[in-house]
PDB file of N, CA, C, O and CB in Angstrom:
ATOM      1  N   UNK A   1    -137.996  28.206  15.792  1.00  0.00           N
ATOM      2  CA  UNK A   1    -137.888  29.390  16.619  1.00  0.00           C
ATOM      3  C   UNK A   1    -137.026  30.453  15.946  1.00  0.00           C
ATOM      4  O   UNK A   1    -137.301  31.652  15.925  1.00  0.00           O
ATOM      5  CB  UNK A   1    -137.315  29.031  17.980  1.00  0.00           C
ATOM      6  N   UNK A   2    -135.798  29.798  15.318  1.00  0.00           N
ATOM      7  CA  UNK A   2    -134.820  30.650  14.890  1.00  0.00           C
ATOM      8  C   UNK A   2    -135.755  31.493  13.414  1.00  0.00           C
ATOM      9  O   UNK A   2    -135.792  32.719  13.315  1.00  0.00           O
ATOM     10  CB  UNK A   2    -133.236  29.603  14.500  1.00  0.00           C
ATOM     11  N   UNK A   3    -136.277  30.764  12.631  1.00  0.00           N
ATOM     12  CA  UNK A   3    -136.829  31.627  11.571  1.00  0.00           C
ATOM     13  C   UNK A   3    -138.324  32.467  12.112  1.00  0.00           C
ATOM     14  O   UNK A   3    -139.039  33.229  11.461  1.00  0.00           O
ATOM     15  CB  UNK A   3    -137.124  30.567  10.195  1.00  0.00           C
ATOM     16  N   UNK A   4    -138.411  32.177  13.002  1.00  0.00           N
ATOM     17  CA  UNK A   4    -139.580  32.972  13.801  1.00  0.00           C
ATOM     18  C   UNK A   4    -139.169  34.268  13.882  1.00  0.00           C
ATOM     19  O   UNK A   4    -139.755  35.211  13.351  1.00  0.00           O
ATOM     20  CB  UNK A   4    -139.900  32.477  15.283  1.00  0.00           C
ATOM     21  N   UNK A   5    -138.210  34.334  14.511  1.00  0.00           N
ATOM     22  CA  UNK A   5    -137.214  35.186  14.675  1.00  0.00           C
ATOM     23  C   UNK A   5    -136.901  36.384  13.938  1.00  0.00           C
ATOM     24  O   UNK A   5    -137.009  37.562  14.281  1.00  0.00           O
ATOM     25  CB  UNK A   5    -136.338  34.564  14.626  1.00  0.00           C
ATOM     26  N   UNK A   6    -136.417  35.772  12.664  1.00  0.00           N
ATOM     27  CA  UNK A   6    -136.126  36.434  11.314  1.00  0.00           C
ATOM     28  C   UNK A   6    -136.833  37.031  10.959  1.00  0.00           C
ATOM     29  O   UNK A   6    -136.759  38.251  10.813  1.00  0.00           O
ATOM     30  CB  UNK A   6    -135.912  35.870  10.366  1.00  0.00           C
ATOM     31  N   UNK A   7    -137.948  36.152  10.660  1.00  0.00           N
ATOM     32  CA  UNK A   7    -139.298  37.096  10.053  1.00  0.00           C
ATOM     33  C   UNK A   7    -139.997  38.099  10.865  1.00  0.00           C
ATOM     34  O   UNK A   7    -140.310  39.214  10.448  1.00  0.00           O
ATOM     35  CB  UNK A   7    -140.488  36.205   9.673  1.00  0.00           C
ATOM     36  N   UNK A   8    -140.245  37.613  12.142  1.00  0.00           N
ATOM     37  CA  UNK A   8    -140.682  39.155  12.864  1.00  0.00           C
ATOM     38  C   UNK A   8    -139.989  40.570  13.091  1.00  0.00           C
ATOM     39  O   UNK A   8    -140.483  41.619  13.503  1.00  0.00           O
ATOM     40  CB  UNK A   8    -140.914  38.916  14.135  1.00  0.00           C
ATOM     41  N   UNK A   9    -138.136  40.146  12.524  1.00  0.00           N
ATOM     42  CA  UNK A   9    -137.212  41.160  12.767  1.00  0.00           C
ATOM     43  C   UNK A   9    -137.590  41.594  11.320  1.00  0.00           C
ATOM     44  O   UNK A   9    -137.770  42.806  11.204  1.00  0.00           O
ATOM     45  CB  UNK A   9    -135.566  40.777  13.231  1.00  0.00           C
ATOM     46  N   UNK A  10    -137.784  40.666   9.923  1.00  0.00           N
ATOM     47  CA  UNK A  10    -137.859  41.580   8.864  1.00  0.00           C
ATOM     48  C   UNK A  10    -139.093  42.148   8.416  1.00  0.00           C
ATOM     49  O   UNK A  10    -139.198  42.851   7.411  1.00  0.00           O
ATOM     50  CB  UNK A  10    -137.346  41.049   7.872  1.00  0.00           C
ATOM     51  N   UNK A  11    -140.046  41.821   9.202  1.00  0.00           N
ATOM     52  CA  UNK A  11    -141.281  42.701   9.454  1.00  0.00           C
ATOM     53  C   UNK A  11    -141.332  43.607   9.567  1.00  0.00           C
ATOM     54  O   UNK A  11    -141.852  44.365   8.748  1.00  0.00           O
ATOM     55  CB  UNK A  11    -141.880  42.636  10.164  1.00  0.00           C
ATOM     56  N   UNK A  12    -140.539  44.132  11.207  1.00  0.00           N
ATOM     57  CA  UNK A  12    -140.536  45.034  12.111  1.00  0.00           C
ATOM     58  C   UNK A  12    -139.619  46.121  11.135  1.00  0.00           C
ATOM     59  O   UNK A  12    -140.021  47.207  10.717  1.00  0.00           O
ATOM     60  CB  UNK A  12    -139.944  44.473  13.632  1.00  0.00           C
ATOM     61  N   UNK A  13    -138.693  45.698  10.973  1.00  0.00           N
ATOM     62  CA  UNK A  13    -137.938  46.783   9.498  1.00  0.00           C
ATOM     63  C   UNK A  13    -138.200  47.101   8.497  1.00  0.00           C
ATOM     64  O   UNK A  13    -137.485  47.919   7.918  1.00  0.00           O
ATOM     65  CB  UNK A  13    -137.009  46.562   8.896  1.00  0.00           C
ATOM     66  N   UNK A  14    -139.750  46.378   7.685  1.00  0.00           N
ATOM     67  CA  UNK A  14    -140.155  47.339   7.051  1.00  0.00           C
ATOM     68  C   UNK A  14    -141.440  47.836   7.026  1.00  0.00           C
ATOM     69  O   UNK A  14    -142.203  48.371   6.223  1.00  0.00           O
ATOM     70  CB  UNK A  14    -139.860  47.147   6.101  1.00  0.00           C
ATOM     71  N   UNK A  15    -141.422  47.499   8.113  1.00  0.00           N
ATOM     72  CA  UNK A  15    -142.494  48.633   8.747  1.00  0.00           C
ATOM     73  C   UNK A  15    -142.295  49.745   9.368  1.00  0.00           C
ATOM     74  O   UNK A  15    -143.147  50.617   9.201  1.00  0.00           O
ATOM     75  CB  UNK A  15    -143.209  48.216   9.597  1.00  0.00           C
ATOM     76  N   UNK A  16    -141.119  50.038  10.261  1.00  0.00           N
ATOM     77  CA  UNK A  16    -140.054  50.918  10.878  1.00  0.00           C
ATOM     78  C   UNK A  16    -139.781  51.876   9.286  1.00  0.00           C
ATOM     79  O   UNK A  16    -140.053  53.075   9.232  1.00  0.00           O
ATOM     80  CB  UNK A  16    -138.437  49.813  11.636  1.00  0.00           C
ATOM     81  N   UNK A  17    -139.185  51.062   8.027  1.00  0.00           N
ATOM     82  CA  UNK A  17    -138.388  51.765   6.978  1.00  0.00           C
ATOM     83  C   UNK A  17    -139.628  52.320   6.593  1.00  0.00           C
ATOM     84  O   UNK A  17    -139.847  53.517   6.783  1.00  0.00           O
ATOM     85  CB  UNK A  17    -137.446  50.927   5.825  1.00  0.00           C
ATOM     86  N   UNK A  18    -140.547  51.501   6.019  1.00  0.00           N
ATOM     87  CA  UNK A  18    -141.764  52.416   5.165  1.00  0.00           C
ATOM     88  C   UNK A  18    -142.257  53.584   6.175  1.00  0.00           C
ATOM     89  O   UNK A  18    -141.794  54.673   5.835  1.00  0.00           O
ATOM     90  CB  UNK A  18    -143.308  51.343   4.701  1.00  0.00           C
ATOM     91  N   UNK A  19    -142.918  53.629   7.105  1.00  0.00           N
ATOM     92  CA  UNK A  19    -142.795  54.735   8.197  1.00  0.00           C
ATOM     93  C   UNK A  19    -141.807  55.498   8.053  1.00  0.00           C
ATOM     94  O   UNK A  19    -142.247  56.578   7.660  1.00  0.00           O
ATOM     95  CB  UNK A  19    -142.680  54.312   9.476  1.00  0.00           C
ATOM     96  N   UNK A  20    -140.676  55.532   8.158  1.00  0.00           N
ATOM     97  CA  UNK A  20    -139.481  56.509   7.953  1.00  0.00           C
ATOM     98  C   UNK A  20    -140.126  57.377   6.596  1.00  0.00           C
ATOM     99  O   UNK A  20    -140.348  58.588   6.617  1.00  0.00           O
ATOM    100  CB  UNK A  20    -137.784  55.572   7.598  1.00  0.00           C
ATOM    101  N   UNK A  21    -140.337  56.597   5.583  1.00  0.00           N
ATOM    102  CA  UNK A  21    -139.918  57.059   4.274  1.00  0.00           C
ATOM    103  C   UNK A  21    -141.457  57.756   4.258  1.00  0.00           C
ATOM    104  O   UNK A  21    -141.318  58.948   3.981  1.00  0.00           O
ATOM    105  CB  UNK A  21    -139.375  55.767   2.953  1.00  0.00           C
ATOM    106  N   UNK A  22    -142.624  57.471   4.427  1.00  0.00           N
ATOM    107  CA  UNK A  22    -143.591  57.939   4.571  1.00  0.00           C
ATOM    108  C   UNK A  22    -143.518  59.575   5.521  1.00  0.00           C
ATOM    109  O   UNK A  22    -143.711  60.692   5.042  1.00  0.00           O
ATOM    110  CB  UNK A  22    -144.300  56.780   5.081  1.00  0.00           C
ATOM    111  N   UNK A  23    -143.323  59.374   6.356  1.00  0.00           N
ATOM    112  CA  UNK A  23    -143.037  60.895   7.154  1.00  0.00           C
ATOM    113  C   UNK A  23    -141.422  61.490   6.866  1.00  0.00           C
ATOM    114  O   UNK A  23    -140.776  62.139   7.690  1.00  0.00           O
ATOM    115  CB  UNK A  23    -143.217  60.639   9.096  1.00  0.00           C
ATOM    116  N   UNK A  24    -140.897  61.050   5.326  1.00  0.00           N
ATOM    117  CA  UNK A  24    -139.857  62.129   5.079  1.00  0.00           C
ATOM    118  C   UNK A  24    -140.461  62.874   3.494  1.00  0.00           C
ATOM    119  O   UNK A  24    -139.961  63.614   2.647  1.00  0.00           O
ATOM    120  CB  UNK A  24    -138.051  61.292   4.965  1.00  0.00           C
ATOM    121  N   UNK A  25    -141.570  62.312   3.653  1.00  0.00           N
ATOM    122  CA  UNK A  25    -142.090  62.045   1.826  1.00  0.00           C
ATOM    123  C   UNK A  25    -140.962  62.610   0.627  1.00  0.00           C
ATOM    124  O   UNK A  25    -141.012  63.637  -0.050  1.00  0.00           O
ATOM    125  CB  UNK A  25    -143.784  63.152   1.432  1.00  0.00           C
ATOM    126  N   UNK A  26    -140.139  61.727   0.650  1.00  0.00           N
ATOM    127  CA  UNK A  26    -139.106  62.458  -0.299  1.00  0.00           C
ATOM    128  C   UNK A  26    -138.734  60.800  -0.652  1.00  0.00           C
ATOM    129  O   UNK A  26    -138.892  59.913   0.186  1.00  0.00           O
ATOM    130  CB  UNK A  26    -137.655  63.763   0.508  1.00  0.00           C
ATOM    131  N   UNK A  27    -138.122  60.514  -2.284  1.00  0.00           N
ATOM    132  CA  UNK A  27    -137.605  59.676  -2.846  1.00  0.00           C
ATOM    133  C   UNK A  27    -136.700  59.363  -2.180  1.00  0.00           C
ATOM    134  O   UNK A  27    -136.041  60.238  -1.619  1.00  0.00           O
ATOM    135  CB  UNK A  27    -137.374  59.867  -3.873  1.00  0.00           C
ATOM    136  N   UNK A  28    -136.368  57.930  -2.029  1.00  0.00           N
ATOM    137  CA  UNK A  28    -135.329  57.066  -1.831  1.00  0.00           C
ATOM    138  C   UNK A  28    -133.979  57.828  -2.173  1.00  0.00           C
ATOM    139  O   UNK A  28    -133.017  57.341  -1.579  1.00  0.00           O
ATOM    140  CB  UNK A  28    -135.554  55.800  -2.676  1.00  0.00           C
ATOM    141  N   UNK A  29    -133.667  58.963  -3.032  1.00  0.00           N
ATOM    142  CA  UNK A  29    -132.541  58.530  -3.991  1.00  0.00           C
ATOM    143  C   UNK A  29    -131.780  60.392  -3.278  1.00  0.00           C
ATOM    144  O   UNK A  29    -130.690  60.965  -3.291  1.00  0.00           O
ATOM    145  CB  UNK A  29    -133.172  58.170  -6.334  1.00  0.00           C
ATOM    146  N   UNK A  30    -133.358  60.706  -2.693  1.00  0.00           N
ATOM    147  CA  UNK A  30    -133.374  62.325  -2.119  1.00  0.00           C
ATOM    148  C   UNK A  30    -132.597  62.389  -0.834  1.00  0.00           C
ATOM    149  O   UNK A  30    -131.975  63.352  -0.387  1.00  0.00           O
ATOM    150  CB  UNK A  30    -134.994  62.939  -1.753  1.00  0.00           C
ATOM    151  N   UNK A  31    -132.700  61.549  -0.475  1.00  0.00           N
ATOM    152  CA  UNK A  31    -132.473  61.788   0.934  1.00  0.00           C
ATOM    153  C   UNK A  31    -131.367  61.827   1.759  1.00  0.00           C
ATOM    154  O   UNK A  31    -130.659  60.831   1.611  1.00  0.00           O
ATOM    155  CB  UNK A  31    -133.024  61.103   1.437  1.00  0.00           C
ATOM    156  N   UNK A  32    -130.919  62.710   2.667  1.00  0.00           N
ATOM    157  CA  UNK A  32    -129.496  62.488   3.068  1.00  0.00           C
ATOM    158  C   UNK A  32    -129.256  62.583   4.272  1.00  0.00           C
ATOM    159  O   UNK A  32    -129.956  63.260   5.025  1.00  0.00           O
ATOM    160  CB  UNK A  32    -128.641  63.252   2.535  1.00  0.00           C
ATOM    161  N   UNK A  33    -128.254  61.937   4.638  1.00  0.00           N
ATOM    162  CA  UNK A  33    -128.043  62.167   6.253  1.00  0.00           C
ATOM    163  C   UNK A  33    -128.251  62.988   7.369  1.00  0.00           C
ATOM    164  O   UNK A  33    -128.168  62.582   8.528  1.00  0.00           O
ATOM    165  CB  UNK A  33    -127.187  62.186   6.439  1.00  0.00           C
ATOM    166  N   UNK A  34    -128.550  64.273   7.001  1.00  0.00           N
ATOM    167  CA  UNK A  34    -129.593  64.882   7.894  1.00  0.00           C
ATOM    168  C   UNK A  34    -130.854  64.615   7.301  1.00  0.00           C
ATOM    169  O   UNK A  34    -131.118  65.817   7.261  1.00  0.00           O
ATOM    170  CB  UNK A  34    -129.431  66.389   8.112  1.00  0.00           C
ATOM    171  N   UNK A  35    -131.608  64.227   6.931  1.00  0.00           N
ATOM    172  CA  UNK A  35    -132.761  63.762   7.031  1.00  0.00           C
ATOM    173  C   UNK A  35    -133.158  62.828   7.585  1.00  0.00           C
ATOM    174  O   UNK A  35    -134.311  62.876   8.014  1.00  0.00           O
ATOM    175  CB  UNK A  35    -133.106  63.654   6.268  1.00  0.00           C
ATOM    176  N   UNK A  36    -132.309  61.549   7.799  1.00  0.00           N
ATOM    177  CA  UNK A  36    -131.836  60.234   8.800  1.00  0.00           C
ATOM    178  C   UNK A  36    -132.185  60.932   9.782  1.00  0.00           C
ATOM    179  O   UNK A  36    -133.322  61.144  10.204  1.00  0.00           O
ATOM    180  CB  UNK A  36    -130.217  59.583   8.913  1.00  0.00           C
ATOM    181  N   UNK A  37    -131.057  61.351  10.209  1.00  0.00           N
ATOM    182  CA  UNK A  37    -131.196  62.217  11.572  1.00  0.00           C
ATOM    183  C   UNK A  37    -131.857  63.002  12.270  1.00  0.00           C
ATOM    184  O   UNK A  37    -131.610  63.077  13.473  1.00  0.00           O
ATOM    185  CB  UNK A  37    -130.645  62.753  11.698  1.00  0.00           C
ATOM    186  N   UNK A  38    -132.952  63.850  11.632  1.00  0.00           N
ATOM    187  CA  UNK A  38    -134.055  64.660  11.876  1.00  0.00           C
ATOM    188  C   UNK A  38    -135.117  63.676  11.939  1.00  0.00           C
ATOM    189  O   UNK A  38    -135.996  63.885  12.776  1.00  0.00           O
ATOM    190  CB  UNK A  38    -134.277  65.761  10.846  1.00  0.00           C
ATOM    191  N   UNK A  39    -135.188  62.801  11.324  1.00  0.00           N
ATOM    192  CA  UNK A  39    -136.474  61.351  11.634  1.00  0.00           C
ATOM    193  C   UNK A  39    -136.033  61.127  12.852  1.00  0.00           C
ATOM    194  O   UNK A  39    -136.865  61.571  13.644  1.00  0.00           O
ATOM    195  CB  UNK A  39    -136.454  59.657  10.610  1.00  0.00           C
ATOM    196  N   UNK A  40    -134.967  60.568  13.495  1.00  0.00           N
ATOM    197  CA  UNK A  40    -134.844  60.004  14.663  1.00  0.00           C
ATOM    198  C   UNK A  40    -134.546  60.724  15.279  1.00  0.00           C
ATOM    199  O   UNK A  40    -134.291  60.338  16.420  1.00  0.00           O
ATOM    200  CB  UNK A  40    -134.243  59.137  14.843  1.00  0.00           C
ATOM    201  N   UNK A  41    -134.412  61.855  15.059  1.00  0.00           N
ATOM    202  CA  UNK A  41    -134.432  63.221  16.470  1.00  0.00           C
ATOM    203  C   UNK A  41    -136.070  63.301  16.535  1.00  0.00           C
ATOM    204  O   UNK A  41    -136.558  63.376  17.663  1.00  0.00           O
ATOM    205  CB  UNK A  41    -133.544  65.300  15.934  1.00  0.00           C
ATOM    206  N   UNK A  42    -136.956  63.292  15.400  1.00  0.00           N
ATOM    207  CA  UNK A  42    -138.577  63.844  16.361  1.00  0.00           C
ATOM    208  C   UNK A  42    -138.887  62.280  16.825  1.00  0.00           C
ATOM    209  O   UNK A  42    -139.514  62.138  17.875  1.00  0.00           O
ATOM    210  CB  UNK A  42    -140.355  64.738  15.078  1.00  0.00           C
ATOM    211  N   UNK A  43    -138.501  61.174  16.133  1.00  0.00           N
ATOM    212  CA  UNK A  43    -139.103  59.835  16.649  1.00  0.00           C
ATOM    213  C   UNK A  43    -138.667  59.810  17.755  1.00  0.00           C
ATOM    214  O   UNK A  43    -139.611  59.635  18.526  1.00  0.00           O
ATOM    215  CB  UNK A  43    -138.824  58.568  15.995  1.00  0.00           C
ATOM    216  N   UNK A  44    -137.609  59.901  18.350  1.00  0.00           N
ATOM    217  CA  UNK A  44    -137.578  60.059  19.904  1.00  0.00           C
ATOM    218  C   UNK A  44    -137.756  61.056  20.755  1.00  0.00           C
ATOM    219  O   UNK A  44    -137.204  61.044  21.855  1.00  0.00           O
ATOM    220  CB  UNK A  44    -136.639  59.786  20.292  1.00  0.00           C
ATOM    221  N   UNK A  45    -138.795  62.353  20.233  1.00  0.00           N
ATOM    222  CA  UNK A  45    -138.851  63.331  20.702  1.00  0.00           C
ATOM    223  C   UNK A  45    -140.327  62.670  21.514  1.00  0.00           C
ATOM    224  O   UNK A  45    -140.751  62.511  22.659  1.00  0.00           O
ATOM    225  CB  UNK A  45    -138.727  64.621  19.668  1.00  0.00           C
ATOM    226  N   UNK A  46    -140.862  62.361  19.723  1.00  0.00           N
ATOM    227  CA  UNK A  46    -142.435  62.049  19.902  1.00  0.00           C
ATOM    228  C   UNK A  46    -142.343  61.054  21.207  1.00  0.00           C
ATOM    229  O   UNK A  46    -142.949  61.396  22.223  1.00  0.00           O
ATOM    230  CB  UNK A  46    -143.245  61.204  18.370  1.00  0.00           C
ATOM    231  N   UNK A  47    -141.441  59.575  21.195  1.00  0.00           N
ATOM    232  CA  UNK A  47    -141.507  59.124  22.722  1.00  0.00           C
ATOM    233  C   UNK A  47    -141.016  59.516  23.474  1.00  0.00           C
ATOM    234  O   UNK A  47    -140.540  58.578  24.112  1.00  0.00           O
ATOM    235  CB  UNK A  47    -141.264  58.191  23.069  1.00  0.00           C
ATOM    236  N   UNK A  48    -140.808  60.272  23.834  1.00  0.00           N
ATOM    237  CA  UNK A  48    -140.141  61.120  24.860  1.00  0.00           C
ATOM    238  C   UNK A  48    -139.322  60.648  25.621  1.00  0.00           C
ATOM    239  O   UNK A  48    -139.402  60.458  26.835  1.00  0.00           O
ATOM    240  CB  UNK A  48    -140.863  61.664  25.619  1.00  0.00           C
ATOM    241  N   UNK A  49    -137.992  60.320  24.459  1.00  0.00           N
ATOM    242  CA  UNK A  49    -136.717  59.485  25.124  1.00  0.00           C
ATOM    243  C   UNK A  49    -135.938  60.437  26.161  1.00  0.00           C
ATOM    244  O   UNK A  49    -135.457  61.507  25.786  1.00  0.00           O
ATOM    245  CB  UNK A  49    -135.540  58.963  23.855  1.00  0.00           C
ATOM    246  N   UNK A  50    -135.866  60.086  27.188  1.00  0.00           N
ATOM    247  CA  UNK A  50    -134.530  61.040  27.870  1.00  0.00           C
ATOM    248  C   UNK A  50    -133.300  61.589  27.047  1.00  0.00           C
ATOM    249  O   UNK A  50    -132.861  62.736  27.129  1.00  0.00           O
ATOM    250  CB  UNK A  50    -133.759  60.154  28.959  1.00  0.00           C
ATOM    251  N   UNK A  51    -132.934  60.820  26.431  1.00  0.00           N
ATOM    252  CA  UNK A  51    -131.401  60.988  25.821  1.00  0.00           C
ATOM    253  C   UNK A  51    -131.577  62.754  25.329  1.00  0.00           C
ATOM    254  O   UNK A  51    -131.034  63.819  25.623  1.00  0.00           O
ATOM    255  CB  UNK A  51    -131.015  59.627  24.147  1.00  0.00           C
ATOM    256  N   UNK A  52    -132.854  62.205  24.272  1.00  0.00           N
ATOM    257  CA  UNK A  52    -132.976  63.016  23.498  1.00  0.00           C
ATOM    258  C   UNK A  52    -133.179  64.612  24.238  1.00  0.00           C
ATOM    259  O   UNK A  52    -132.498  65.565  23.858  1.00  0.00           O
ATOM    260  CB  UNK A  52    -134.005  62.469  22.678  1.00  0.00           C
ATOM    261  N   UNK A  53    -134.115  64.718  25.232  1.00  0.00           N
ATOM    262  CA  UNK A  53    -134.268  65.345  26.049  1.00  0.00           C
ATOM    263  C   UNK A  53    -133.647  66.109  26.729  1.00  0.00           C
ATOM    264  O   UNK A  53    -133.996  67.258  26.997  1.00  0.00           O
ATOM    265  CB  UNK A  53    -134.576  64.932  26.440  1.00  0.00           C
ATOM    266  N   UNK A  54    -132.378  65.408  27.187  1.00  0.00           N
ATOM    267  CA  UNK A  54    -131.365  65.733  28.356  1.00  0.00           C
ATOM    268  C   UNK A  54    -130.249  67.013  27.389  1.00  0.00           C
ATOM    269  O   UNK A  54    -129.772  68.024  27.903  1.00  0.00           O
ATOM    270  CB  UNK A  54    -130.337  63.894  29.000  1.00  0.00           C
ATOM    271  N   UNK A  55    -130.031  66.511  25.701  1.00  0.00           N
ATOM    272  CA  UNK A  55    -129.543  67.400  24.930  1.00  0.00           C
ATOM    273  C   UNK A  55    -129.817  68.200  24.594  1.00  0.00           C
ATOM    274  O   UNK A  55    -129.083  69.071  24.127  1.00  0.00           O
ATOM    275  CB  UNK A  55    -129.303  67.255  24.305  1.00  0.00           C
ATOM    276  N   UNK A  56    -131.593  68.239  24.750  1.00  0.00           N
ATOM    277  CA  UNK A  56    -131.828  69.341  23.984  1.00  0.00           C
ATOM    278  C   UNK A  56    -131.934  70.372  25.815  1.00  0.00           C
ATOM    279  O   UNK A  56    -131.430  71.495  25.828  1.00  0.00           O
ATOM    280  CB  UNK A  56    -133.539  69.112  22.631  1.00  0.00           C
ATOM    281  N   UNK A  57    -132.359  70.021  26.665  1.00  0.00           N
ATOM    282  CA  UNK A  57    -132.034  70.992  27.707  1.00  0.00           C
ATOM    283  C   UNK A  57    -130.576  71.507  27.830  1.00  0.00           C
ATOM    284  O   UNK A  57    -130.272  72.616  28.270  1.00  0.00           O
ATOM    285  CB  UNK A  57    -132.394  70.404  28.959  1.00  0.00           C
ATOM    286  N   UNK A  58    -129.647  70.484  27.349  1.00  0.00           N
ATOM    287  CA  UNK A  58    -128.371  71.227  27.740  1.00  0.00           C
ATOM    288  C   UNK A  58    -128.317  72.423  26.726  1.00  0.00           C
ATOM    289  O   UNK A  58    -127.928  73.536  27.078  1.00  0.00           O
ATOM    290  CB  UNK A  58    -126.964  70.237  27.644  1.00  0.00           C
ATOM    291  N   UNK A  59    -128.813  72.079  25.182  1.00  0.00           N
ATOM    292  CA  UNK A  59    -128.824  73.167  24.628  1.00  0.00           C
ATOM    293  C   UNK A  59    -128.913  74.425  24.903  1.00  0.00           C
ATOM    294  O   UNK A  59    -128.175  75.336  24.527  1.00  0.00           O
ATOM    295  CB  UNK A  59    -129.364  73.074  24.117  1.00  0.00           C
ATOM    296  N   UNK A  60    -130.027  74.469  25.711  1.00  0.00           N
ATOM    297  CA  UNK A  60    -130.785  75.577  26.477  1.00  0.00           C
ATOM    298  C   UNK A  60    -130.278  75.787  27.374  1.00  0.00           C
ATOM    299  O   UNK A  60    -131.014  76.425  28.127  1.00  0.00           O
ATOM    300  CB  UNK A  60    -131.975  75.471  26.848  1.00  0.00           C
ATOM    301  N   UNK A  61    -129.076  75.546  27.890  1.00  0.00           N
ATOM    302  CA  UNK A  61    -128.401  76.328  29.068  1.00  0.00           C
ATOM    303  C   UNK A  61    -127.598  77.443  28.986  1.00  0.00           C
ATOM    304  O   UNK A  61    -127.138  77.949  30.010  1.00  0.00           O
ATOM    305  CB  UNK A  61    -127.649  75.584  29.710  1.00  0.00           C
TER     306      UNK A  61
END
């Protein structure tokens, strides 16, 4: 069970990472912390997380 485990978590991460790196199309070596951050600002835009949501309305106040 326990290596069941493992492997579906190190699946899920590089499939999550290659996705990342695919929609930043920029080298490994390019990339910098706002670019991190702009991936997971539209990835939770695209699901339409509240969090994300609730900030960007406050923006707009």
């Amino acid at each position: 069970m326990q290596q069941e485990c493992i492997t579906e978590t190190a699946q899920h991460y590089r499939v999550t990472i290659t996705t990342m790196l695919t929609s930043m199309n920029k080298e490994v070596k390019h990339i910098i912390a706002d670019d991190l951050s702009d991936h997971l600002t539209n990835r939770q835009i695209k699901r339409n997380s509240s969090r994300v949501q609730d900030l960007l309305n406050m923006d707009r106040r």
